[in-house]
N, C-alpha and C positions, 0 to 999 in steps of 0.2 A: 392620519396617514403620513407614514414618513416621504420624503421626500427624493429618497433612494431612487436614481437612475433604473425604471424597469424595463426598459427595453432589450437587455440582455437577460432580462428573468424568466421567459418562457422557453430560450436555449438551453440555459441552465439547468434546469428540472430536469428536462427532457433529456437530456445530455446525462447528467447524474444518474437519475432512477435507472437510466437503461444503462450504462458503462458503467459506472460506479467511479467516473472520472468527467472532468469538463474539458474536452478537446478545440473550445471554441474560446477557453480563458486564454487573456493577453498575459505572455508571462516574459518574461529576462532571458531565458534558455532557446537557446537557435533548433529549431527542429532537424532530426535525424533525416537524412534523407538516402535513398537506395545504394550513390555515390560512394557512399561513406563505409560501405561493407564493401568494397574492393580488396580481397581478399591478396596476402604478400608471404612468402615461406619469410620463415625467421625460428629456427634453429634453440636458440637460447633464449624462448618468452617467457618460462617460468622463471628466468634469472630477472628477466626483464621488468618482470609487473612485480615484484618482491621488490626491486630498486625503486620502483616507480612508490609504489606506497610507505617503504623506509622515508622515499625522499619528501615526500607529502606530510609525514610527521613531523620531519626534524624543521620543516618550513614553517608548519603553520604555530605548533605548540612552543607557544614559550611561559609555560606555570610551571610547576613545581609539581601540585596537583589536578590530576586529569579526572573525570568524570567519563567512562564507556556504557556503551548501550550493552548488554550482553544475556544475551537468550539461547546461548549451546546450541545455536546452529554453526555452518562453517565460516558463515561471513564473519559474525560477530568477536567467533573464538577466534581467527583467524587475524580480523585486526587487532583484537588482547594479543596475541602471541608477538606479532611486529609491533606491536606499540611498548612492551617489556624491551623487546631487542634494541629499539631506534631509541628507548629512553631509559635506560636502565636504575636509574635512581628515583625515576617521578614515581608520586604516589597516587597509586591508580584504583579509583575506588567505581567499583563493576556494579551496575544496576540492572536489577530481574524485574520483570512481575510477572505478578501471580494473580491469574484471573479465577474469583469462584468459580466452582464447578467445570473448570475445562483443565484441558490437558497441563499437569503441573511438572514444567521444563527446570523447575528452579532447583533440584538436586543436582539435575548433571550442570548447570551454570557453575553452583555454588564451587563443584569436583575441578573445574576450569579454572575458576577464581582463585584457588588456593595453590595450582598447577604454576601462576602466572605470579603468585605475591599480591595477590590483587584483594582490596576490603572490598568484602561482598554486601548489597544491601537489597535486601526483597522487598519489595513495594505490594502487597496484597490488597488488590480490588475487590472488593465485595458485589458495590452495585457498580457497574461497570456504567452505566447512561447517568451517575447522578449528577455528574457535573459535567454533562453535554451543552446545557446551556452557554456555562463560561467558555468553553473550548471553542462553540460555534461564535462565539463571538469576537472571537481572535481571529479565524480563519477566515469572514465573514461568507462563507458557502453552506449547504447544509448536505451537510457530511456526518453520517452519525458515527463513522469506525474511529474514532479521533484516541485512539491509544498511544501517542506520541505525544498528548497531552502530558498525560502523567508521568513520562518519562523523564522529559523539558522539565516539567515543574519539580521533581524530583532532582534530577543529576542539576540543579541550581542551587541546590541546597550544601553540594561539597564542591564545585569545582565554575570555574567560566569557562570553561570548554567542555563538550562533548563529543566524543569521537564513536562513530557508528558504522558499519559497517553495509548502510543502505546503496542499492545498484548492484547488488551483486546476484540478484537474481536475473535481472534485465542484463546486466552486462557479458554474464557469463555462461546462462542458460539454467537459469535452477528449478523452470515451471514445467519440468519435465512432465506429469499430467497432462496439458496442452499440448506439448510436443506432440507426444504417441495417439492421442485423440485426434489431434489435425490432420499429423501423418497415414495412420491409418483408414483416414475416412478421405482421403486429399484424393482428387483423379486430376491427371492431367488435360482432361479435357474441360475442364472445370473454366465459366469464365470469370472475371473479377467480381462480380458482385457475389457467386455462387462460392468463392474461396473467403469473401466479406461474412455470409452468413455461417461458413463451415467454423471460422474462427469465431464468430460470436456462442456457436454450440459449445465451443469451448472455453463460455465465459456463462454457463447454462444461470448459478448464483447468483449473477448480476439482472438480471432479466427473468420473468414469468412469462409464458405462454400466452395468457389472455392482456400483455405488457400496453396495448393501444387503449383499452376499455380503463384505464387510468386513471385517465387525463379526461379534463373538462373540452368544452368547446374551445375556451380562451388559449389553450396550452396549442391547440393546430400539432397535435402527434403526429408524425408521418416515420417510418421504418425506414423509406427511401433516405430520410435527412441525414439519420445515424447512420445507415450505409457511403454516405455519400464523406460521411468524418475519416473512415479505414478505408476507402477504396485506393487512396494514393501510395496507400501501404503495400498493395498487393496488385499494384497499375506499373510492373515493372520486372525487371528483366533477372531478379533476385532466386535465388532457389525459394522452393515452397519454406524451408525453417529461415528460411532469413528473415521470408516477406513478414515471419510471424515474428521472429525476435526484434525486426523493425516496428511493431506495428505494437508490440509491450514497451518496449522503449521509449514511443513518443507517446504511449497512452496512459499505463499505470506513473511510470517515472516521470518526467515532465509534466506532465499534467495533474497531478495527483499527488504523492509522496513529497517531492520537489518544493513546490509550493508550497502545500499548507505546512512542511515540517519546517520550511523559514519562516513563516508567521508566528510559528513559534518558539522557535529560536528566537526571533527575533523581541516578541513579547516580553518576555523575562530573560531577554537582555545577555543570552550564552554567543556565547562560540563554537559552528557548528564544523565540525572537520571530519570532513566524507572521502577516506584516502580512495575508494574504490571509485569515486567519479570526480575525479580531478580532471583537468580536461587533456592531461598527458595518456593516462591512463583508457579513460574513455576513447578517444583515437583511436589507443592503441588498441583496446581490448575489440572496437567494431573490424580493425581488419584481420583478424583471425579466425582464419577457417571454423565452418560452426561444430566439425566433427571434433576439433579440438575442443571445446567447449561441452559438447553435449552427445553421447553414445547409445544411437537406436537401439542394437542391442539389446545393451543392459540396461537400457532408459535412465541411464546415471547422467546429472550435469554439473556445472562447476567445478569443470576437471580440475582446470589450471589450479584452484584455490584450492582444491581436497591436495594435489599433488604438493603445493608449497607448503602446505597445515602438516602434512606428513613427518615432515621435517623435524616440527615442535612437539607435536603429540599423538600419544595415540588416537586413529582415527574410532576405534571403540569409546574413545571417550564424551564424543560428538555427539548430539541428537540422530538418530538416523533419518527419521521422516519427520524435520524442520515442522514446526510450527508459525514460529515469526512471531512472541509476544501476541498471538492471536487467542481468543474468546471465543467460548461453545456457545454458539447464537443461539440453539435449541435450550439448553438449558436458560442463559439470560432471561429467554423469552419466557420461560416457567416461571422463574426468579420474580423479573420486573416488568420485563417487555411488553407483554399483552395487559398487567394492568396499565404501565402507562398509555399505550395504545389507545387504549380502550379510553380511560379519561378526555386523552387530549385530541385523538380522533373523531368522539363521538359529536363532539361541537366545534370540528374545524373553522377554522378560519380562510385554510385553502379551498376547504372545501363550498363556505361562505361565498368567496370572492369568485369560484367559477372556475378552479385551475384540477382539482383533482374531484374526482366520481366519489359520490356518496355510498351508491349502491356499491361501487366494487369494496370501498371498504367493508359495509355490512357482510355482503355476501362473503367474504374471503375469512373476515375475521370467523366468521358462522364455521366457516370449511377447518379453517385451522384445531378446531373443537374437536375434530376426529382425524385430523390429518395431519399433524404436526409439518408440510412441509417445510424445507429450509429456504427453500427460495423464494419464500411467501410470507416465510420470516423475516428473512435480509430487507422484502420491498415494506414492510412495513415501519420496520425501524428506520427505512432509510424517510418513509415517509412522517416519521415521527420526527425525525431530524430537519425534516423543509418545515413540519406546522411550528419549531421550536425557532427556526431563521425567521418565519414570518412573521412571529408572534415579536421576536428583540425590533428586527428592522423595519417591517411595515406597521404594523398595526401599534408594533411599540408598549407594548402591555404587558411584558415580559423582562425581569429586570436579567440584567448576562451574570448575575450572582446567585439567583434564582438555582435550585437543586428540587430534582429530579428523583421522589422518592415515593409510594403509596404505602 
């Protein structure tokens, strides 16, 4: 048995499985707090946040050649477009992937790439969890979505820096879905715990219905605990889209993306440069009114960024409905998912030791046989990801080179 600090271990899980984020990790990054959306008129912000991220380039990059993350949605193209403009000689070579069997973004990237001067390079994943092992072993969490793996390990390959376009959903309003489900179901009479739960309805993939029958004795699940991580969020004097853009802010970004994507940054050794959360920008971008950002309406968000991207290209040239370098879990799960499941779940280790239910495995996996749910997908991979942590750090039996394949 390793020797690994567990007393933050049954936070953890519990924390993960149900956010798909750890709200109680110590991290570097100062928390958001309600203050900070003190909304200011200002006139010329699209000139503003365009200078903010030119200036953010010409600061941090100093190579010749750059390495971008680029998935043809608005953030990404959008800092390919200002990264041509603020360095117009560097060579900029633009990285895709391309997940089997899910939505393939990489022609309109490629139409981008060529828009911008930019060497295009398509990274195609086959088995998407084969090398979840090494991944969790950098991050040391167990996180199974780790597709910034291959990105890191990729754009190391042409450049020491990589420039990405990450916080620009969080900063700017782009989980429009959330909006309109929130909004639409939000009452004002509502009190903070009941606006806790209406926004977790709006996180339905992160969580299962039967989400308490999980967990073992040892894990002490309680609902209350995770309510009690977002009440601060929405324990305050913000409009209802704030409370909810504050409460993605310090959940998925800080806690989530943030982290593990410097571990690995940091692993193999690049240079990560994030013009859209500079800490100029971020400021600037929380005190801007959220109608500027996001319109009930037409449920369109990322104004500011769609209106500066205008500028450079056409907005037909764009992904319309964003993916984000994301993977069809359903298919995966056809692919690999449930045989590895099924292997590594059938003789847990967690399950061993008292931390997660045997039966709910049996029973769910049984269910999935005729019911492909997705959110029953997500919790299993996600639990295929804690027996893959427990198996390198506790029990040690797992080597982090170890691939993931039947």
């Amino acid at each position: 048995m390793n020797s690994m600090n567990m007393d933050n271990f049954p936070t953890m899980i519990k924390e993960i499985l149900s956010l798909r984020y750890h709200p109680s990790l110590k991290t570097d990054s100062k928390k958001i707090i309600s203050q900070d959306f003190e909304s200011f008129e200002n006139s010329d912000y699209l000139q503003h946040i365009e200078k903010l991220i030119l200036q953010t380039m010409k600061n941090e990059i100093n190579e010749d050649t750059i390495s971008v993350a680029l998935s043809g949605g608005v953030d990404s193209t959008l800092v390919t477009a200002l990264l041509r403009k603020a360095l117009p000689d560097t060579s900029i070579e633009a990285i895709s992937i391309k997940f089997a069997d899910s939505v393939d973004e990489t022609k309109i990237a490629t139409n981008i790439a060529k828009k911008f001067n930019a060497n295009h390079h398509i990274v195609s994943i086959e088995n998407f969890l084969e090398e979840l092992p090494k991944a969790i072993s950098i991050i040391k969490m167990p996180f199974w979505d780790t597709h910034w793996y291959h990105m890191v390990k990729t754009a190391k390959k042409y450049s020491k820096i990589l420039v990405s376009g990450d916080g620009g959903d969080e900063l700017f309003g782009g989980y429009t879905f959330r909006y309109k489900k929130f909004l639409l179901n939000y009452d004002s009479k509502m009190n903070v715990v009941d606006k806790v739960k209406l926004y977790l309805e709006c996180h339905q993939r992160d969580w299962v219905p039967d989400q308490e029958k999980i967990f073992g004795k040892k894990a002490n699940f309680s609902w209350d605990n995770i309510y009690s991580k977002l009440i601060p969020y929405f324990d305050n004097s913000l409009s209802p889209l704030d409370q909810v853009f504050l409460a993605d802010i310090n959940g998925k970004l800080l806690f989530n993306w943030m982290p593990l994507n410097s571990k690995f940054h940091n692993h193999f050794g690049l240079k990560a440069v994030t013009p859209l959360l500079s800490n100029e920008l971020m400021k600037f971008a929380l005190h801007l009114k959220n109608t500027t950002k996001y319109n009930q309406e037409t449920n369109i968000g990322k104004i500011p960024l769609r209106c500066i991207l205008e500028k450079y290209i056409d907005p037909n040239l764009i992904t319309p409905n964003k993916q984000g370098f994301s993977v069809n879990t359903s298919n995966l799960w056809k692919s690999h998912g449930k045989s590895l499941c099924e292997y590594y779940l059938d003789n847990s280790r967690t399950v061993e030791d008292g931390w997660i239910k045997k039966d709910w495995i049996k029973q769910n996996m049984k269910k999935l046989e005729n019911d492909l749910d997705i959110r029953y997908v997500n919790k299993f991979l996600g639990l295929l990801a804690l027996e893959i942590w427990y198996r390198i750090f506790i029990t040690e039996e797992m080597n982090k080179d170890s691939t993931l394949s039947m």
